[in-house]
N, C-alpha and C positions, 0 to 999 in steps of 0.2 A: 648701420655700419658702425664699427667700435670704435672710428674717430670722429665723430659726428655728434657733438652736443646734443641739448636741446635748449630752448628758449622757454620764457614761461609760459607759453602756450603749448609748447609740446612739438613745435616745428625744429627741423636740423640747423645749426647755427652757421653762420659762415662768415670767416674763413673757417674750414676743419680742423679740429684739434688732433693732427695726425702724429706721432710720433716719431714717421720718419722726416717729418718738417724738423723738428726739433733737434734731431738725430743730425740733419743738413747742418740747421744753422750751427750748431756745435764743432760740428767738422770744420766750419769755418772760421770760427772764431779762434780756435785751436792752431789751426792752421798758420792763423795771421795773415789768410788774403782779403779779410774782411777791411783789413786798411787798404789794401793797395790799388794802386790806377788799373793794373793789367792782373788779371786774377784766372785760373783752372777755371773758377764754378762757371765767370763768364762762358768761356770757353766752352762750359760742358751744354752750357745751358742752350748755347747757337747749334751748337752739335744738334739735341735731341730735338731742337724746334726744326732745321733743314733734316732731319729723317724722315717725318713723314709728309713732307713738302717735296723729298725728290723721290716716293715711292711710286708715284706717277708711271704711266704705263711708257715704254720710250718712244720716239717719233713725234710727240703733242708738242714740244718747242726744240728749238735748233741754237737755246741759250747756254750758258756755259751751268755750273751748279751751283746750288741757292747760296747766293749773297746775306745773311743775315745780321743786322743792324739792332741791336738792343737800343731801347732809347728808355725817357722817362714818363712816359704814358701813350694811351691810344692816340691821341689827339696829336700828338706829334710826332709818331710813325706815318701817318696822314698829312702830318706838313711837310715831314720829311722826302714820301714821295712825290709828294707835288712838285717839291723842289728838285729833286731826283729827274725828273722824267722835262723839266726844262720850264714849269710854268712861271713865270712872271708877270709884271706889271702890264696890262693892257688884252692880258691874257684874258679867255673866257674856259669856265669848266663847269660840264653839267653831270649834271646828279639830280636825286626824289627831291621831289618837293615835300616827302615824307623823308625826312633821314635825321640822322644824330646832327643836333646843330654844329654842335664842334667841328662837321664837316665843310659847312658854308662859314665857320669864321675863319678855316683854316685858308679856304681860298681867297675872301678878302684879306687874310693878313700881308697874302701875297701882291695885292692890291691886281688881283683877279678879278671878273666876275662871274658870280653862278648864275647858270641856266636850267632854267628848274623843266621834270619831263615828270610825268605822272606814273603809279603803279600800274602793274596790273589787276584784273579784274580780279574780286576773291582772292587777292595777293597784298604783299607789304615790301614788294622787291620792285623794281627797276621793270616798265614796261617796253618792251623792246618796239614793240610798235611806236608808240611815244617818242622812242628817241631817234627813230626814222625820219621821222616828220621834221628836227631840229635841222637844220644849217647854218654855217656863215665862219666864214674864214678864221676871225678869231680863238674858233675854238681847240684848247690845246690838247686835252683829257677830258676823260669821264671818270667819275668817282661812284664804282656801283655796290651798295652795301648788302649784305644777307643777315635777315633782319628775324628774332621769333622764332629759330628755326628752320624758317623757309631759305631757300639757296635760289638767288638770282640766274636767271639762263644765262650765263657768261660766256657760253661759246658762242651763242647768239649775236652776244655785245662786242663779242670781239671782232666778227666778222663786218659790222657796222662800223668800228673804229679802224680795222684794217682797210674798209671800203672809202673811208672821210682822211686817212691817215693821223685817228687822234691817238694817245695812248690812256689805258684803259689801268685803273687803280681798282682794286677788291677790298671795300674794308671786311675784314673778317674778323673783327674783336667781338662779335658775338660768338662766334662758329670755328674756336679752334678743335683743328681733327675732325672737320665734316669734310664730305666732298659726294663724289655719284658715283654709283656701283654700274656695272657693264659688264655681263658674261661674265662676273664675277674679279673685275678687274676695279681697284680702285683709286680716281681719281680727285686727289686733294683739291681742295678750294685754291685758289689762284693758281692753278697751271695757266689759263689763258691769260694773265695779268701779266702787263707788264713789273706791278710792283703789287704786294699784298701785305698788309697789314694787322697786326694784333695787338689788344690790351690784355695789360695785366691788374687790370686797378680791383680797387678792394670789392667791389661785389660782379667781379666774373667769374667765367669759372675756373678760369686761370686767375690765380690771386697771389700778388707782391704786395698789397696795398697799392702799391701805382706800378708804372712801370709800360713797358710796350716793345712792341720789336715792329720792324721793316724786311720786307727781303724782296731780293730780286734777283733774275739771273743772267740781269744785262752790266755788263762790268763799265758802261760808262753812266747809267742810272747811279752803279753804288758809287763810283770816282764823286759825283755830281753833290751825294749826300754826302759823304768825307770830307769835302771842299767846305761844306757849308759847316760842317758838326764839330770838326776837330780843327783847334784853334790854341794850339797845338794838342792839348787833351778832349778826350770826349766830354763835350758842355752840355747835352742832354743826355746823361749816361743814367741808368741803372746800378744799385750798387750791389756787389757782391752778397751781401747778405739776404735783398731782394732775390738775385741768384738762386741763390740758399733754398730757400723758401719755395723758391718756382721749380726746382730738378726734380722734387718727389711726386708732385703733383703732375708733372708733364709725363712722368712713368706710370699714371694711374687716369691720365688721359682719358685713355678709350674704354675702361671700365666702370668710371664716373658716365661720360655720353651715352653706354648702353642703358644702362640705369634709368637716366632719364628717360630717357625713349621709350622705354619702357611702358612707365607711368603717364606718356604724355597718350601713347596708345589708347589706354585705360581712360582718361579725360578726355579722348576725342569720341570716345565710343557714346558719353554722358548729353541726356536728354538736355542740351543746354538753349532747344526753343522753348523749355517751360521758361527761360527766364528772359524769353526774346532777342536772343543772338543765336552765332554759331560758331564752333572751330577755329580760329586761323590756322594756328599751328596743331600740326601733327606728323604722323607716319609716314613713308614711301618707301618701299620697294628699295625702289632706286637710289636711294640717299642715306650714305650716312650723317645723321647731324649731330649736331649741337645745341641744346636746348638750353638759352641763358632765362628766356623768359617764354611761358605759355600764353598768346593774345587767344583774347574771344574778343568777339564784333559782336554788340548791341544794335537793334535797328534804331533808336535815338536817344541823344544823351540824357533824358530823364530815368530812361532802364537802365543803362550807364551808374549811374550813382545811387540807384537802388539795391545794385547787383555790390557794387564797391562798399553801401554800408552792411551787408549780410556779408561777406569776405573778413569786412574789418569786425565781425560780431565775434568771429573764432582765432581773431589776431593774425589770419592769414595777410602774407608779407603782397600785397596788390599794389598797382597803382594805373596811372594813366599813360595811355603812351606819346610819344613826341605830339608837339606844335606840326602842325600842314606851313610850309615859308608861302604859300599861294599867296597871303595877304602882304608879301612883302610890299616896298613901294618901286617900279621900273628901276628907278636910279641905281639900286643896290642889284636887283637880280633882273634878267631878261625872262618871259615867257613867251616863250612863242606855241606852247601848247596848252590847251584846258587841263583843269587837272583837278577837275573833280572828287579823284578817287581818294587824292592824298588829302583834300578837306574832309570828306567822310572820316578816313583812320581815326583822323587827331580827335575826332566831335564821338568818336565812338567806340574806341579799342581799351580792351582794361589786360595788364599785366601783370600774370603771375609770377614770381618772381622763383629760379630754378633751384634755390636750394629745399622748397618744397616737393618739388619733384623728387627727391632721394627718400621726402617720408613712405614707406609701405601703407600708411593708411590715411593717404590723402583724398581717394575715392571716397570714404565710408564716411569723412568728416565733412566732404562740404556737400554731403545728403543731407545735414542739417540747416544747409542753407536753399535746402528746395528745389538740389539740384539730382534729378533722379539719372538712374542706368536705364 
C-alpha cells in the first residue's frame, strides 16, 4: 500500500505514513481546534467510532445509543468502565487469568479484587464454562477481553452475568470493527456489554500514539463515568490533534482488517507442526476480525525461543505473549477455579505483531525460517 513504509528489513512501518493523516492534522491546526477544550474532530471522531457500534441488528438491547467517552488510553477506558458500571472498594471482578495486565491493575486501583477463570481449550478468550463454576456475592462485573483475533463467546457471558446479575465489560482494544456475521447480518463487538472498550496507543491498529475511548448505551453508566472524569474539564481527555490523526484511519478501518485477514488465512494454512506448534489465530466464516497480533502455540517453551530466534533472523517484529496471574498470591486475586490453560499460553504463545500482516510477501519470507505451505 502507498502509505506503508518499510523498515530495514523490508517489513511495513507503523504508524502509516498516510497522507490523509497529514491532510487531518493540517485541518486542524489551521483550524485552531487543536488548542481548544471542546473541538469538531472530537466530535467527528465519537461520531464515526458509535457508527459501527450502532450498526447492530435492532432487538439485541433495549439501551438508549452509543454513549462514547474518548479518554487517554486503553487502560483507562477500562477504569473508566469499571467505574462506570459501580465497582468499588470491596468489590470483586473476574476476568482470564490470561489477559492484558492493565486489566487487573485497573481493578485493584479500584481497591477490587480479581477473580481469575481460565481459557478455553485451543482458545485465548474467556472460558464460559470456567466462569459457571465462579460464585460469591461480591462479585460486581466481568471483564472479558477478545484477544489475537479470536472473539470471546459474549453472548454466552452475558447470559451468565444476566443469570448472577453482574455486569459484563468487553475489552476490545485489540478488535476494533470485529464482531459475528449471521445470515449475513452483522454484529459488532460489545452489543452484549454493558460497557466496551478501545485503544488507541502507538502500536494498534488504531493508532494516536495513546489515546482510548469507552462507550455504552446505559445513560447512568456514562452519568457515573462523567462524575468521575470531568472536574469540571475532561482530566483524561484525548487531544484534538490525537483526533486528527485517528478520523482517516477509522475511515480505512474495514479495509486495513480485510487485509489482514487475508494474509492471516494464508499463515493458518502454513505447515507450522514442522516447527512444533499450531495456529491460534485465524479465519471464520462467521467473524469479522481484527487482527493486531497473529499467536502460534509451541508444544514447550524451549521450541518457543527456537522458533523466536529464526523470526528474529529476518527482523520479523515477534514477541512473547502475556504472564498467566495463576501464580498470583490469594491476598491479591481469588481462584476458585484451575486454570491450567492460561499457564500453558504464557509458557508457550509467540506473537506476531499485525503490521506484518499488510506485507504481500510474508508467506514466501518466513519459508526461510523452515516454515513450509
Amino acid at each position: 500500500m502507498d502509505f506503508l513504509d518499510r523498515d530495514e528489513h523490508g517489513w511495513p512501518v507503523w504508524p502509516p505514513t498516510d497522507s490523509a493523516i497529514m491532510e487531518s492534522l493540517m485541518q486542524v491546526w489551521k483550524s485552531g481546534d487543536w488548542g481548544r477544550y471542546h473541538s469538531d474532530i472530537a466530535r467527528q471522531c465519537c461520531d464515526a467510532i458509535a457508527s459501527w457500534w450502532q450498526s447492530a441488528p435492532s432487538g439485541l438491547s433495549d439501551l438508549a445509543s452509543a454513549n462514547v467517552r474518548l479518554c487517554s488510553s486503553g487502560t483507562m477506558a477500562v477504569e473508566l468502565a469499571l467505574r462506570g458500571v459501580g465497582v468499588q472498594g470491596g468489590d470483586e471482578v473476574v476476568l482470564c487469568a490470561y489477559d492484558y495486565p492493565g486489566n487487573l491493575r485497573c481493578i485493584e486501583l479500584l481497591s477490587a479484587k480479581p477473580v481469575l477463570v481460565d481459557v478455553q481449550d485451543d482458545g485465548v478468550t474467556m472460558c464460559v464454562g470456567s466462569l459457571r463454576k465462579v460464585t460469591g456475592d461480591p462479585i460486581k462485573a466481568v471483564v472479558v477481553s477478545h484477544l489475537y483475533g479470536q472473539l470471546a463467546n459474549t453472548k454466552a457471558i452475558r447470559q451468565v452475568c444476566d443469570e448472577r446479575g453482574w455486569a459484563l465489560i468487553e475489552d476490545a482494544c485489540q478488535v476494533p470493527g470485529a464482531g459475528t456475521v449471521d445470515e449475513g447480518q452483522f454484529t459488532p463487538v460489545g452489543e452484549f456489554a454493558d460497557a466496551v472498550t478501545l485503544s488507541f496507543g502507538g502500536s494498534k491498529p488504531l493508532t494516536a500514539g495513546c489515546g482510548g475511548a469507552v462507550m455504552t448505551r446505559d445513560g447512568a453508566i456514562a452519568s457515573r463515568i462523567r462524575a468521575y472524569a470531568d472536574r469540571p474539564s475532561d482530566t483524561p481527555a484525548m487531544s484534538p490533534l490525537q483526533c486528527a490523526a485517528l478520523l482517516p484511519q477509522l475511515a480505512r478501518l474495514d479495509e486495513m482488517n480485510r487485509r489482514r485477514s487475508k494474509v492471516v488465512g494464508q499463515l493458518q494454512e502454513l505447515d507450522w507442526a514442522s516447527v512444533g506448534g499450531f495456529a491460534l489465530s485465524g479465519t471464520d466464516a462467521s467473524v469479522r476480525s481484527c487482527h493486531y497480533k497473529f499467536a502460534i502455540q509451541v508444544a514447550d517453551p524451549g521450541q518457543r525461543s527456537e522458533l523466536l530466534r529464526r523470526f528474529e533472523s529476518i527482523g520479523l517484529p515477534v514477541g512473547e505473549g502475556f504472564r498467566s496471574a495463576d501464580r498470583m498470591s490469594p491476598r491479591r486475586a481469588r481462584q476458585p477455579v484451575p486454570l491450567p490453560l492460561a499457564r500453558r499460553l504464557a509458557e508457550q504463545v509467540l506473537l506476531i505483531d499485525h503490521r506484518v500482516l499488510l506485507a504481500d510477501d510474508l508467506v514466501e519470507r518466513l519459508g526461510s525460517c523452515g516454515i513450509g505451505k
